[in-house]
N, CA, C and O atoms as a Maestro MAE file, in Angstrom:
{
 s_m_m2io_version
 :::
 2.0.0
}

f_m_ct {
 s_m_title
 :::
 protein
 m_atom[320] {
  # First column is atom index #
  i_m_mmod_type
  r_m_x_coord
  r_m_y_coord
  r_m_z_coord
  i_m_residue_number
  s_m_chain_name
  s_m_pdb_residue_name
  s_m_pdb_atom_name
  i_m_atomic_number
  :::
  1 25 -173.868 -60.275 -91.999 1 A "UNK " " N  " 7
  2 3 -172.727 -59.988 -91.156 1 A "UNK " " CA " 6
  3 2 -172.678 -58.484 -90.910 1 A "UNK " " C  " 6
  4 15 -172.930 -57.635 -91.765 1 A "UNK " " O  " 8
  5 25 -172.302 -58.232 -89.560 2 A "UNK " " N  " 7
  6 3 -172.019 -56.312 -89.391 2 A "UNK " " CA " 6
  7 2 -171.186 -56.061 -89.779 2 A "UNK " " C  " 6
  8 15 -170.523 -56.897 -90.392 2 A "UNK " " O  " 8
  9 25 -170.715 -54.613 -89.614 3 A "UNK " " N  " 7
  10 3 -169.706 -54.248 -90.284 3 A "UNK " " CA " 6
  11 2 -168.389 -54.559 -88.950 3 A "UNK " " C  " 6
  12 15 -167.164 -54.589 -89.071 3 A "UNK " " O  " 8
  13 25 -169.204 -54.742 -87.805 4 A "UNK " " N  " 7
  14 3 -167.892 -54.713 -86.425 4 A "UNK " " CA " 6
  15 2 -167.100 -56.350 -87.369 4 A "UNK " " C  " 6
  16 15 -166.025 -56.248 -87.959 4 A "UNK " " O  " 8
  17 25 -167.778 -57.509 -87.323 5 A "UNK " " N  " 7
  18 3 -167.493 -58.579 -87.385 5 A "UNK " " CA " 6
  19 2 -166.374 -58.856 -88.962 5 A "UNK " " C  " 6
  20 15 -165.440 -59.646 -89.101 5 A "UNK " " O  " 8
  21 25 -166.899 -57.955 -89.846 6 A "UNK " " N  " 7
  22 3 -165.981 -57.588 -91.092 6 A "UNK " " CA " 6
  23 2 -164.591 -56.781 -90.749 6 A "UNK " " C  " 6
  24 15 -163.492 -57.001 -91.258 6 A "UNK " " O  " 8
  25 25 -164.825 -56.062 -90.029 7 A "UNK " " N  " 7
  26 3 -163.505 -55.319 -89.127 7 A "UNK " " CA " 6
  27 2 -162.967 -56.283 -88.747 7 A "UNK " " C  " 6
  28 15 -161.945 -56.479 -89.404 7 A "UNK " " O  " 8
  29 25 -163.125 -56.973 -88.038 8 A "UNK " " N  " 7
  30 3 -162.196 -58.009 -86.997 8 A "UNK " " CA " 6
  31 2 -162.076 -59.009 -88.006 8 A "UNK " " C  " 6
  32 15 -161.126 -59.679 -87.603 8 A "UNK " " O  " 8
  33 25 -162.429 -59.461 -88.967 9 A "UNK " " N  " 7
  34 3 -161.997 -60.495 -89.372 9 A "UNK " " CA " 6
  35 2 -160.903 -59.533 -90.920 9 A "UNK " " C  " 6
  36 15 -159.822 -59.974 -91.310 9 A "UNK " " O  " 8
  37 25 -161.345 -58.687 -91.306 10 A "UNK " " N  " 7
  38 3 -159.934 -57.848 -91.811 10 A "UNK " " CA " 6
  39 2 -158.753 -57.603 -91.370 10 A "UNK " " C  " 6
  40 15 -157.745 -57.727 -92.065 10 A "UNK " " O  " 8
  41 25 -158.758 -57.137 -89.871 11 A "UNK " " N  " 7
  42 3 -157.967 -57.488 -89.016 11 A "UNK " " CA " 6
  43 2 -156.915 -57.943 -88.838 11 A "UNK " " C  " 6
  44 15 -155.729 -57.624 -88.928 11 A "UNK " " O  " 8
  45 25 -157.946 -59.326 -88.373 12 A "UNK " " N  " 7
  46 3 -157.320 -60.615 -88.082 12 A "UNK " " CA " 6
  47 2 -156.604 -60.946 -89.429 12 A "UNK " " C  " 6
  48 15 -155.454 -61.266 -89.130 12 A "UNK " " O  " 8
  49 25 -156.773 -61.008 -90.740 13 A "UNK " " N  " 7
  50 3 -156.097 -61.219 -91.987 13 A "UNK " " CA " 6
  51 2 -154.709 -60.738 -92.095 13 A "UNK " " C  " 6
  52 15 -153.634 -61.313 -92.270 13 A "UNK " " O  " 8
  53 25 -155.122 -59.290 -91.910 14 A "UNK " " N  " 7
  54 3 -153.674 -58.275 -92.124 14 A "UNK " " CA " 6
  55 2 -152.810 -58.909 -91.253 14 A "UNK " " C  " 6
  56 15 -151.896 -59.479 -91.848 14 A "UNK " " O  " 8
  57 25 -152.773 -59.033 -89.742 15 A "UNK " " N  " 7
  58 3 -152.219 -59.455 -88.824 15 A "UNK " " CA " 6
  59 2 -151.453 -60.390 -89.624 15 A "UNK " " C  " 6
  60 15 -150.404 -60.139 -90.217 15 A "UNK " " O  " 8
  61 25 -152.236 -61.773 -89.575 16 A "UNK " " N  " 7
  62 3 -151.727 -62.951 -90.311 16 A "UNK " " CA " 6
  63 2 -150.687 -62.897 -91.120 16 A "UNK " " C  " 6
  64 15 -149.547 -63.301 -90.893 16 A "UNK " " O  " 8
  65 25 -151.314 -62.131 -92.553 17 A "UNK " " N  " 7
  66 3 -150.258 -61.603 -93.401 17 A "UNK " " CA " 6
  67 2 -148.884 -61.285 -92.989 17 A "UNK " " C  " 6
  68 15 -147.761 -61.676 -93.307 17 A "UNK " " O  " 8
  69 25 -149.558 -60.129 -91.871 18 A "UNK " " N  " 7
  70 3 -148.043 -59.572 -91.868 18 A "UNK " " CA " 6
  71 2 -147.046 -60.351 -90.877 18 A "UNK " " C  " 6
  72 15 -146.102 -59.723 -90.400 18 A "UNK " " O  " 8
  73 25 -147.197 -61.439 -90.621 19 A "UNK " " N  " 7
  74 3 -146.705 -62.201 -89.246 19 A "UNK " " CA " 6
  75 2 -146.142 -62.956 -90.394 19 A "UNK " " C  " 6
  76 15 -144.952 -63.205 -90.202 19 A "UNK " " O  " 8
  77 25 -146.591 -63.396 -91.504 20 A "UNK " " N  " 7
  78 3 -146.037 -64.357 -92.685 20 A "UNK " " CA " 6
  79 2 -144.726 -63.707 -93.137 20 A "UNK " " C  " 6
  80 15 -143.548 -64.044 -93.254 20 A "UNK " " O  " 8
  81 25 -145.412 -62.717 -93.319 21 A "UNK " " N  " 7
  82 3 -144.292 -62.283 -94.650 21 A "UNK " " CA " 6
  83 2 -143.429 -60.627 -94.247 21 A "UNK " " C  " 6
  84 15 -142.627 -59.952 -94.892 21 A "UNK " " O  " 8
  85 25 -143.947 -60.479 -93.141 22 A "UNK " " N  " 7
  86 3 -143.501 -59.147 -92.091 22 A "UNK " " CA " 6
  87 2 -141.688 -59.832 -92.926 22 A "UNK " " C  " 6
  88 15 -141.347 -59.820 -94.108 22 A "UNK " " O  " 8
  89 25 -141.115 -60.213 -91.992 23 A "UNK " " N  " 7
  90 3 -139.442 -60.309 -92.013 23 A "UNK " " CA " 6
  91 2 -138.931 -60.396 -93.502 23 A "UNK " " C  " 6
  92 15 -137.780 -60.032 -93.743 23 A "UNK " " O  " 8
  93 25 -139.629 -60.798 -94.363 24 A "UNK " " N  " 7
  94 3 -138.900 -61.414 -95.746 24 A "UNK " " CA " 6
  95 2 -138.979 -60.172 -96.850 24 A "UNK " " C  " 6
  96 15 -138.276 -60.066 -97.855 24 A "UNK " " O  " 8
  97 25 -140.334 -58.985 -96.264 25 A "UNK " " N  " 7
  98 3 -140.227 -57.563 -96.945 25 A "UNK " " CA " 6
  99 2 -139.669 -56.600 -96.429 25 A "UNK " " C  " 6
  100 15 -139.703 -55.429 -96.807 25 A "UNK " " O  " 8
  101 25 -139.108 -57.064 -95.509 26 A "UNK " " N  " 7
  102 3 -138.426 -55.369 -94.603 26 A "UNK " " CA " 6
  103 2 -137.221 -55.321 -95.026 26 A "UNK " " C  " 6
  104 15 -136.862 -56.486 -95.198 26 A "UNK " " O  " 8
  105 25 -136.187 -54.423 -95.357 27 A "UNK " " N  " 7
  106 3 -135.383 -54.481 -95.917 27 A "UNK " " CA " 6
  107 2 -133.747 -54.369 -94.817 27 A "UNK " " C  " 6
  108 15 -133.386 -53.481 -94.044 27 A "UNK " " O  " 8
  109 25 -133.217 -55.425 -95.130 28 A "UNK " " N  " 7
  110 3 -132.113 -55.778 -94.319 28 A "UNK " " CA " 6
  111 2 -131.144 -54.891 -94.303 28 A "UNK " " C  " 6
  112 15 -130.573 -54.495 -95.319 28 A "UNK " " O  " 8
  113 25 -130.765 -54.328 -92.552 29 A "UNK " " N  " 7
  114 3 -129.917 -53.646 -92.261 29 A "UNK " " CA " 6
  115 2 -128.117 -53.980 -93.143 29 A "UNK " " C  " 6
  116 15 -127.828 -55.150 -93.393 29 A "UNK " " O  " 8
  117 25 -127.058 -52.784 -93.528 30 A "UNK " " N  " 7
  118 3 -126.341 -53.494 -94.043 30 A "UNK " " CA " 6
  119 2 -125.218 -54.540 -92.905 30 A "UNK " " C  " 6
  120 15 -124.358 -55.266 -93.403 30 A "UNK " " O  " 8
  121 25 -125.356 -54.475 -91.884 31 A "UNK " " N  " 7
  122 3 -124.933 -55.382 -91.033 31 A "UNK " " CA " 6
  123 2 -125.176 -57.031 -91.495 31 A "UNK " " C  " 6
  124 15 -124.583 -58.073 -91.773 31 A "UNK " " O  " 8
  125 25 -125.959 -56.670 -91.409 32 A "UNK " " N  " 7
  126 3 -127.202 -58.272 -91.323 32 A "UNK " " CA " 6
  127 2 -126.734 -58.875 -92.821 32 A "UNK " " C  " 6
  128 15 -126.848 -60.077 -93.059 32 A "UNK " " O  " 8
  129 25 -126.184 -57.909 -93.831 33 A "UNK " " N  " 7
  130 3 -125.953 -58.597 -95.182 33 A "UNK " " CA " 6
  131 2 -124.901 -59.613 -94.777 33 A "UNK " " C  " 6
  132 15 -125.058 -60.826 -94.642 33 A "UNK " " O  " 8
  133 25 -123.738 -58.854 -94.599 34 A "UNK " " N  " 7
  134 3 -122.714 -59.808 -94.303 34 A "UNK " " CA " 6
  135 2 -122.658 -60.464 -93.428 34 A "UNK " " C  " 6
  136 15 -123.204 -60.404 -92.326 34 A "UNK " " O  " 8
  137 25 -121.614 -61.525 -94.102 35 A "UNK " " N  " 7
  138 3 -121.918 -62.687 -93.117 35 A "UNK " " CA " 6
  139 2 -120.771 -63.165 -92.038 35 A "UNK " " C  " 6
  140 15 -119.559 -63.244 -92.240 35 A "UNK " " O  " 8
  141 25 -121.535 -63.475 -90.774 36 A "UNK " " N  " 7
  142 3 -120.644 -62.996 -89.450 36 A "UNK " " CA " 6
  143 2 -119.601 -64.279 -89.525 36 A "UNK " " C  " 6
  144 15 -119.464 -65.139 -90.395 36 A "UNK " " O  " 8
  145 25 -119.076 -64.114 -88.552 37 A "UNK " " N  " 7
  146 3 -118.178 -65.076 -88.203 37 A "UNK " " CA " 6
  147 2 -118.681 -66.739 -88.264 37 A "UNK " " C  " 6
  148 15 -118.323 -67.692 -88.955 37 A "UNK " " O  " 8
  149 25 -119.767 -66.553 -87.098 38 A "UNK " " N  " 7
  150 3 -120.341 -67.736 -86.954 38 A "UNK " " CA " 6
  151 2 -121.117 -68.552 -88.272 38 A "UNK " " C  " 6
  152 15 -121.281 -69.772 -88.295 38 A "UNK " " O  " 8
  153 25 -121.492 -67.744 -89.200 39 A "UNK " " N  " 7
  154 3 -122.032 -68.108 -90.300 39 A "UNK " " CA " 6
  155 2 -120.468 -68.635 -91.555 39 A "UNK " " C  " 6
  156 15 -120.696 -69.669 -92.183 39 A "UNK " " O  " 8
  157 25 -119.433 -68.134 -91.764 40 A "UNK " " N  " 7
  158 3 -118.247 -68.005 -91.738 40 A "UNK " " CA " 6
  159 2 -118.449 -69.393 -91.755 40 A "UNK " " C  " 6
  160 15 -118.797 -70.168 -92.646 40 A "UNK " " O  " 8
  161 25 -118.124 -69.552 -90.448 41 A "UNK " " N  " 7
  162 3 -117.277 -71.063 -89.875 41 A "UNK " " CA " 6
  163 2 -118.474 -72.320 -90.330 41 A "UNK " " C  " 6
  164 15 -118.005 -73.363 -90.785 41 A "UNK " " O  " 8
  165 25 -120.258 -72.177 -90.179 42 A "UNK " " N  " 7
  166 3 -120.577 -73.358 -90.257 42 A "UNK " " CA " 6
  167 2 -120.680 -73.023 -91.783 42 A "UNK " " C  " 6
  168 15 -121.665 -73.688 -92.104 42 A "UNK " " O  " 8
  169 25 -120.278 -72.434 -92.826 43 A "UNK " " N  " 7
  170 3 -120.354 -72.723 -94.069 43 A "UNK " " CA " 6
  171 2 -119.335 -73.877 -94.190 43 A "UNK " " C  " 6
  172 15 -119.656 -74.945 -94.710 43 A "UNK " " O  " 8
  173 25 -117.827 -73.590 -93.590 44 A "UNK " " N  " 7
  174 3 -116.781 -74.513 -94.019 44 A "UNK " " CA " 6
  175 2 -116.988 -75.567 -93.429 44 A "UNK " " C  " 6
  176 15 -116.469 -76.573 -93.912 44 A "UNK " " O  " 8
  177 25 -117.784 -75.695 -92.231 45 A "UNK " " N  " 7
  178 3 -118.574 -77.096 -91.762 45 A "UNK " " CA " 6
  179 2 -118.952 -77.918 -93.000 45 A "UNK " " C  " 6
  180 15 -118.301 -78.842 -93.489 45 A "UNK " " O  " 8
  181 25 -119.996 -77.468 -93.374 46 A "UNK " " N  " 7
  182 3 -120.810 -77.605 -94.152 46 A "UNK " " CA " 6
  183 2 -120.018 -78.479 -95.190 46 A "UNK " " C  " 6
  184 15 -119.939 -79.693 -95.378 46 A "UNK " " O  " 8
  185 25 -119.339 -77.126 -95.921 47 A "UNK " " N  " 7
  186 3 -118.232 -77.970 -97.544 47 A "UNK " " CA " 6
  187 2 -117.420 -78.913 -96.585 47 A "UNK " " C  " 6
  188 15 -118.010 -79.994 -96.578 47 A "UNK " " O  " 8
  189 25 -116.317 -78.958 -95.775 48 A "UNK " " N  " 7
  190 3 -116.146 -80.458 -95.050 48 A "UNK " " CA " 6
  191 2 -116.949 -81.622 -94.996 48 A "UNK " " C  " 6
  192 15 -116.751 -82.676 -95.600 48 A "UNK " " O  " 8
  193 25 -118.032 -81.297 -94.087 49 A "UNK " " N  " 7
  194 3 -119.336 -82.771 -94.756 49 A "UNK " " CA " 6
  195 2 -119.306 -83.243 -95.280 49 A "UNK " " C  " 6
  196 15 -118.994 -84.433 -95.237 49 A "UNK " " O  " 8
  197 25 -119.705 -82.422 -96.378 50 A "UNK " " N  " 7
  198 3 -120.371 -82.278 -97.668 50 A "UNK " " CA " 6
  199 2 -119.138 -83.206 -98.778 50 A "UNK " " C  " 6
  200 15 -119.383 -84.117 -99.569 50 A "UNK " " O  " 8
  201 25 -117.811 -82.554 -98.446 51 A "UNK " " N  " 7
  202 3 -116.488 -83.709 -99.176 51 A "UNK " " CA " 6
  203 2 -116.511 -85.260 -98.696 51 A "UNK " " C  " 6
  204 15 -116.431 -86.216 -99.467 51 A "UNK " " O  " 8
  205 25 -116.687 -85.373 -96.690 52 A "UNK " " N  " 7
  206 3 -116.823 -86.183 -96.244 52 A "UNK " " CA " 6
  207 2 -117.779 -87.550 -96.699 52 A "UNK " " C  " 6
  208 15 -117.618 -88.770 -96.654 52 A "UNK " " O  " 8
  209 25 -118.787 -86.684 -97.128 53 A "UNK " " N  " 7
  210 3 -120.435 -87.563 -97.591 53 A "UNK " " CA " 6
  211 2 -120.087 -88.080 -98.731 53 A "UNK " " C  " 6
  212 15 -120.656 -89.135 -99.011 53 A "UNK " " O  " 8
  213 25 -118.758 -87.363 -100.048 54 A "UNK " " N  " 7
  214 3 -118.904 -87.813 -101.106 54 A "UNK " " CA " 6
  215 2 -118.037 -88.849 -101.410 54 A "UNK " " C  " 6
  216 15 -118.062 -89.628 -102.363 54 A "UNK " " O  " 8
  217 25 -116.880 -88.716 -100.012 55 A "UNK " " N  " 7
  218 3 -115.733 -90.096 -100.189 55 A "UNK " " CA " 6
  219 2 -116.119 -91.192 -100.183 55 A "UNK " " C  " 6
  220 15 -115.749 -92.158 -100.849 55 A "UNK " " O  " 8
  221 25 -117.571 -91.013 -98.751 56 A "UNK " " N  " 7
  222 3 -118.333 -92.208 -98.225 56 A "UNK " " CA " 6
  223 2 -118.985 -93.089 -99.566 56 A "UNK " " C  " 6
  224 15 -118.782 -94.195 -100.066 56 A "UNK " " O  " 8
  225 25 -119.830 -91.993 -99.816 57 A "UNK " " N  " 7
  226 3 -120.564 -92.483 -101.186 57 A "UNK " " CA " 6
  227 2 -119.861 -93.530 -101.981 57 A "UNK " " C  " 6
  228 15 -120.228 -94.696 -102.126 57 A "UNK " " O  " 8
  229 25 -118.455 -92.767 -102.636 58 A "UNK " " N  " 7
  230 3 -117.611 -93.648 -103.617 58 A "UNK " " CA " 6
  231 2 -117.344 -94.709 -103.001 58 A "UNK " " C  " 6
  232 15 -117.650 -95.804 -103.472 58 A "UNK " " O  " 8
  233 25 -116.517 -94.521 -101.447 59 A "UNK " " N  " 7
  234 3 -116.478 -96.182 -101.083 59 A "UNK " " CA " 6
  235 2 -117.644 -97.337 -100.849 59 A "UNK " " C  " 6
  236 15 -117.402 -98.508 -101.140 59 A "UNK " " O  " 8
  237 25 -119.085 -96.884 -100.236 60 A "UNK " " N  " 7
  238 3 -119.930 -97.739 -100.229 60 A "UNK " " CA " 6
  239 2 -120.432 -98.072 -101.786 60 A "UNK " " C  " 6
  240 15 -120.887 -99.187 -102.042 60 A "UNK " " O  " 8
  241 25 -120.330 -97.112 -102.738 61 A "UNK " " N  " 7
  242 3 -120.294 -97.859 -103.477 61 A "UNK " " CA " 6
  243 2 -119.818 -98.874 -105.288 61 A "UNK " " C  " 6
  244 15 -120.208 -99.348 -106.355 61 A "UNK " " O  " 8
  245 25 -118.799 -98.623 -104.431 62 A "UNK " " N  " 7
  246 3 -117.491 -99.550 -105.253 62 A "UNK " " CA " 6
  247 2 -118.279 -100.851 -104.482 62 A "UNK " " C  " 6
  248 15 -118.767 -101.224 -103.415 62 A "UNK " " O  " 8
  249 25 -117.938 -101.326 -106.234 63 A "UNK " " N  " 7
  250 3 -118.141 -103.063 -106.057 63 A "UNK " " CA " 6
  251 2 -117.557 -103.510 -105.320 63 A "UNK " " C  " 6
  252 15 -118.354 -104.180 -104.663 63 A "UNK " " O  " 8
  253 25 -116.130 -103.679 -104.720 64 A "UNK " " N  " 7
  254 3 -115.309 -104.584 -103.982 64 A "UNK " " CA " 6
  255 2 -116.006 -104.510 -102.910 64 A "UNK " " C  " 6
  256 15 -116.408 -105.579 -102.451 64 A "UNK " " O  " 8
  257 25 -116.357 -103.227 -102.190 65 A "UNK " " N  " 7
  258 3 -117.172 -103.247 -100.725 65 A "UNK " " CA " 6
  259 2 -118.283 -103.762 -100.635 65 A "UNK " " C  " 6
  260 15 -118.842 -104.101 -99.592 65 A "UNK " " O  " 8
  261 25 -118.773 -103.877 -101.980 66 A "UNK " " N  " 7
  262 3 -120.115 -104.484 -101.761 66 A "UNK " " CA " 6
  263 2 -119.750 -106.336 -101.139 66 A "UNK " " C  " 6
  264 15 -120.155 -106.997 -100.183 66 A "UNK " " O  " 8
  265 25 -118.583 -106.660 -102.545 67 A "UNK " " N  " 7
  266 3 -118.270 -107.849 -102.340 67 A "UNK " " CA " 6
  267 2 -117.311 -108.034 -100.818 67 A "UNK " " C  " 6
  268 15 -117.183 -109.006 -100.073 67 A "UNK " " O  " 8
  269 25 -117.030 -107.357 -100.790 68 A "UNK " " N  " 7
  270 3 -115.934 -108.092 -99.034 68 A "UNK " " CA " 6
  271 2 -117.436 -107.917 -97.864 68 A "UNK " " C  " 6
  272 15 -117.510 -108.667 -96.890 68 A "UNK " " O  " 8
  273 25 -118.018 -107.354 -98.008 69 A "UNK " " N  " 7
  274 3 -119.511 -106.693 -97.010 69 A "UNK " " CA " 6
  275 2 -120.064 -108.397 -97.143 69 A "UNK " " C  " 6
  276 15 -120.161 -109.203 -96.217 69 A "UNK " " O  " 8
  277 25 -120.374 -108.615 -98.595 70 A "UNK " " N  " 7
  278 3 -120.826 -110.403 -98.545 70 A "UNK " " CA " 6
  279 2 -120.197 -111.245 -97.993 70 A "UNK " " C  " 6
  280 15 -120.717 -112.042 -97.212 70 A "UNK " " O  " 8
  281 25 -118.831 -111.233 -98.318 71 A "UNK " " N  " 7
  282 3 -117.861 -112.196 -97.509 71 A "UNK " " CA " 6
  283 2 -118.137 -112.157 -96.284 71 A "UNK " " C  " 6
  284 15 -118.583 -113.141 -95.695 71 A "UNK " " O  " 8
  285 25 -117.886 -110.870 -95.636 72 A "UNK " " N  " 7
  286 3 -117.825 -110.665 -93.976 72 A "UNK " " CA " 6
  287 2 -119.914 -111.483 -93.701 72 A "UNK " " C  " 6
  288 15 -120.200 -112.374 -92.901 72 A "UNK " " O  " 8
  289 25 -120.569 -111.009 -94.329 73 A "UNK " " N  " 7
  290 3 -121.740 -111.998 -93.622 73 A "UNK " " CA " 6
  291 2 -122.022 -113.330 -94.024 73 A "UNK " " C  " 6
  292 15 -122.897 -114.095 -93.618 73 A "UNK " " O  " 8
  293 25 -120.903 -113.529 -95.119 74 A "UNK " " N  " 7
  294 3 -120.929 -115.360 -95.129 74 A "UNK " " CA " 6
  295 2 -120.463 -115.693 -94.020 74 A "UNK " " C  " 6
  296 15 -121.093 -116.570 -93.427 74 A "UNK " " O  " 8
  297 25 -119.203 -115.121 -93.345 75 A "UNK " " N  " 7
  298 3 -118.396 -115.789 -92.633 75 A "UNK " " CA " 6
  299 2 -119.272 -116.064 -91.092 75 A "UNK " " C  " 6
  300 15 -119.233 -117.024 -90.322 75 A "UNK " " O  " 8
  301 25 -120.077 -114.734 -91.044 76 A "UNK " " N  " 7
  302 3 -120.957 -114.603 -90.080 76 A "UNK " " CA " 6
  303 2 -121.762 -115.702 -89.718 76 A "UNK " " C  " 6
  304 15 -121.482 -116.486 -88.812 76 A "UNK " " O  " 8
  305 25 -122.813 -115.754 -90.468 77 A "UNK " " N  " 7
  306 3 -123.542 -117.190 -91.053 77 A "UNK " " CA " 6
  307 2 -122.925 -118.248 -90.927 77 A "UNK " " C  " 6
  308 15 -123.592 -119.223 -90.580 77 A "UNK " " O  " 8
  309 25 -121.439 -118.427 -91.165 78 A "UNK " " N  " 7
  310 3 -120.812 -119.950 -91.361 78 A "UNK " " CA " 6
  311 2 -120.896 -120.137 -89.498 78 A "UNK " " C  " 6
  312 15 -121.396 -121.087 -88.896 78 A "UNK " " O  " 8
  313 25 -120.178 -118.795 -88.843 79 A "UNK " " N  " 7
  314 3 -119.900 -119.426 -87.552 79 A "UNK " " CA " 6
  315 2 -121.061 -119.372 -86.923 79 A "UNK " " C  " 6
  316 15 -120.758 -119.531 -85.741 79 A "UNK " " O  " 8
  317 25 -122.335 -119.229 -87.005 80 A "UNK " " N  " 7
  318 3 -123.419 -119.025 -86.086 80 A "UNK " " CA " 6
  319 2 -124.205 -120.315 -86.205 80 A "UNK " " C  " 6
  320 15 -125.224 -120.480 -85.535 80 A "UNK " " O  " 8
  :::
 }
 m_bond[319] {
  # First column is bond index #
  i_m_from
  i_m_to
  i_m_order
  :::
  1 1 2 1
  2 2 3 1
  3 3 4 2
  4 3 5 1
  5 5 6 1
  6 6 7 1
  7 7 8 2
  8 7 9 1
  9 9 10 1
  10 10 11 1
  11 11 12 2
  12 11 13 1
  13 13 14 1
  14 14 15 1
  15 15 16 2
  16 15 17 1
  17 17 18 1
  18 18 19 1
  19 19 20 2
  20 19 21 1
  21 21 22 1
  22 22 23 1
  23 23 24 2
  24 23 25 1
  25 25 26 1
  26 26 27 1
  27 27 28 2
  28 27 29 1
  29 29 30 1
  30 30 31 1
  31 31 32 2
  32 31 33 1
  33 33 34 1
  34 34 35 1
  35 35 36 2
  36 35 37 1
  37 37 38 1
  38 38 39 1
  39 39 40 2
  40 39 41 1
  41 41 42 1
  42 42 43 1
  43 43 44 2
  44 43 45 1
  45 45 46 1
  46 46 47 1
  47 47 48 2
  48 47 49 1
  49 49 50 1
  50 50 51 1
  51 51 52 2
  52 51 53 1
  53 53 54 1
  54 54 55 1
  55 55 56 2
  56 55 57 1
  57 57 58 1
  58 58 59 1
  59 59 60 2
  60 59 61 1
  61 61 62 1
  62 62 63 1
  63 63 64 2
  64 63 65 1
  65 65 66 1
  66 66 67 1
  67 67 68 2
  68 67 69 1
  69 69 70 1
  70 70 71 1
  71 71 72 2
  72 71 73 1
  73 73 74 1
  74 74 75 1
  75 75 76 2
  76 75 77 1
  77 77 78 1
  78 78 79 1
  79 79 80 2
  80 79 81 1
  81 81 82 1
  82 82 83 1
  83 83 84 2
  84 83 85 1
  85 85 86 1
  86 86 87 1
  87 87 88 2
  88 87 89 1
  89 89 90 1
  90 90 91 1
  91 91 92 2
  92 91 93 1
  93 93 94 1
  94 94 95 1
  95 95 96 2
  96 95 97 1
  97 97 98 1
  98 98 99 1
  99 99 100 2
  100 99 101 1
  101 101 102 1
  102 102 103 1
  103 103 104 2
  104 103 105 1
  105 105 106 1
  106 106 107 1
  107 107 108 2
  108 107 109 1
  109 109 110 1
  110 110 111 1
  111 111 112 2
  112 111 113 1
  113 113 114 1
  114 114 115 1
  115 115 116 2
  116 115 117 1
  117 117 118 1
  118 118 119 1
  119 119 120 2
  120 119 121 1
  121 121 122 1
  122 122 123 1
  123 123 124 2
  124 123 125 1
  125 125 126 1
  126 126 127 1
  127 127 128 2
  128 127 129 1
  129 129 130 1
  130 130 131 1
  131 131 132 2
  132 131 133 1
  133 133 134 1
  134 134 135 1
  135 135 136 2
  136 135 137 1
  137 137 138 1
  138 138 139 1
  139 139 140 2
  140 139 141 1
  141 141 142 1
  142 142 143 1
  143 143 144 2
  144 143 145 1
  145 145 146 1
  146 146 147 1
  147 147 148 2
  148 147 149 1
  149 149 150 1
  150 150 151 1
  151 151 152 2
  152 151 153 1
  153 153 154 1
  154 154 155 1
  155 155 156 2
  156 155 157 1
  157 157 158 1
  158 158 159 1
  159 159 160 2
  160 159 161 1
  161 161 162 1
  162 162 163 1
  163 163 164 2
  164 163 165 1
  165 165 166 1
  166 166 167 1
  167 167 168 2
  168 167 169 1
  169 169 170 1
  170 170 171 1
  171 171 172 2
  172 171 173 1
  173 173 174 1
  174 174 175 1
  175 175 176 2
  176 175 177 1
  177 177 178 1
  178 178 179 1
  179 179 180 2
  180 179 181 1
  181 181 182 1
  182 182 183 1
  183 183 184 2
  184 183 185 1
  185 185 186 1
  186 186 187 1
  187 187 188 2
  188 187 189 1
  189 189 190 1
  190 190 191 1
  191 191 192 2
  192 191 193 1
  193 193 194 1
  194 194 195 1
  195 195 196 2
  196 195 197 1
  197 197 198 1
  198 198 199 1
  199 199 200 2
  200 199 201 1
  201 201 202 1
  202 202 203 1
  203 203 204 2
  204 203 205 1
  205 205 206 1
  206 206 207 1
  207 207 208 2
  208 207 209 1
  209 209 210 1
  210 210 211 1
  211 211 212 2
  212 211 213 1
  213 213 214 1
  214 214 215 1
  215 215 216 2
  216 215 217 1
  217 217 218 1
  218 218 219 1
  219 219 220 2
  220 219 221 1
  221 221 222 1
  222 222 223 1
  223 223 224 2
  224 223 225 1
  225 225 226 1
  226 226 227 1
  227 227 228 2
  228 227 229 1
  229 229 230 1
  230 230 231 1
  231 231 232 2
  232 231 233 1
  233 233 234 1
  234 234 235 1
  235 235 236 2
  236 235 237 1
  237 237 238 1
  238 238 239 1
  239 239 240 2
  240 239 241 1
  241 241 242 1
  242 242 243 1
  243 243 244 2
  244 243 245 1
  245 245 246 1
  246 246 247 1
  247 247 248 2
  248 247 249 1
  249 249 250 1
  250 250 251 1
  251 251 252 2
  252 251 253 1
  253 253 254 1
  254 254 255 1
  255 255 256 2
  256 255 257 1
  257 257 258 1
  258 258 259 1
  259 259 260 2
  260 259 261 1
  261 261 262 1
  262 262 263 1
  263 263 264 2
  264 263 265 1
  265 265 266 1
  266 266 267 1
  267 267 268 2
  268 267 269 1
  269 269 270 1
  270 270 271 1
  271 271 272 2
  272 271 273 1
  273 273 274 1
  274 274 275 1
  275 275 276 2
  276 275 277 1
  277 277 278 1
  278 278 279 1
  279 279 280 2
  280 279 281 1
  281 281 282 1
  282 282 283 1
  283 283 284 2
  284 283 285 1
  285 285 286 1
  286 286 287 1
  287 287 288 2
  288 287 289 1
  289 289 290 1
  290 290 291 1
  291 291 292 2
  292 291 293 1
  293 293 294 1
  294 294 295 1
  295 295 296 2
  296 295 297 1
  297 297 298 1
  298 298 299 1
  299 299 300 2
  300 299 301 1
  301 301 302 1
  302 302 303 1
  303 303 304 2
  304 303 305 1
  305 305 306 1
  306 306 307 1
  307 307 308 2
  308 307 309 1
  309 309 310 1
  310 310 311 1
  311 311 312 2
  312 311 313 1
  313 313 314 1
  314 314 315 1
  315 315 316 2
  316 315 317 1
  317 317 318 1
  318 318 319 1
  319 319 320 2
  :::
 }
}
């Protein structure tokens, strides 16, 4: 191999590298620390869900829902 073709493929590496990991070593303006409005609001999105997902949970799964869920497709079955 020449030395041109060792160049360009050193290069081409660093490039790579730094296209990876460029943003995650540069060190964040103090703006950018805090967190804006919009970030703000979908956090409390988020914990809302997140309460939402866990009511769901408990009701799907409590036994009774399991059992009225059977009923409702016996009844299904009976009339079809």
């Amino acid at each position: 191999m020449n030395m041109t073709a060792i160049a360009i493929v050193a290069i081409a590496c660093w490039a790579v590298v730094e296209l990876v990991n460029g943003p995650k070593n540069r060190k964040k303006s103090k703006s950018s620390q805090e967190p804006d409005q919009a970030t703000l609001d979908l956090q409390q999105q988020v914990e809302a869900m997140r309460e939402r997902i866990e009511t769901l949970e408990k009701i799907v799964t409590d036994e009774k829902y399991d059992l009225h869920r059977q009923f409702d497709d016996l009844k299904k079955d009976k009339v079809a």
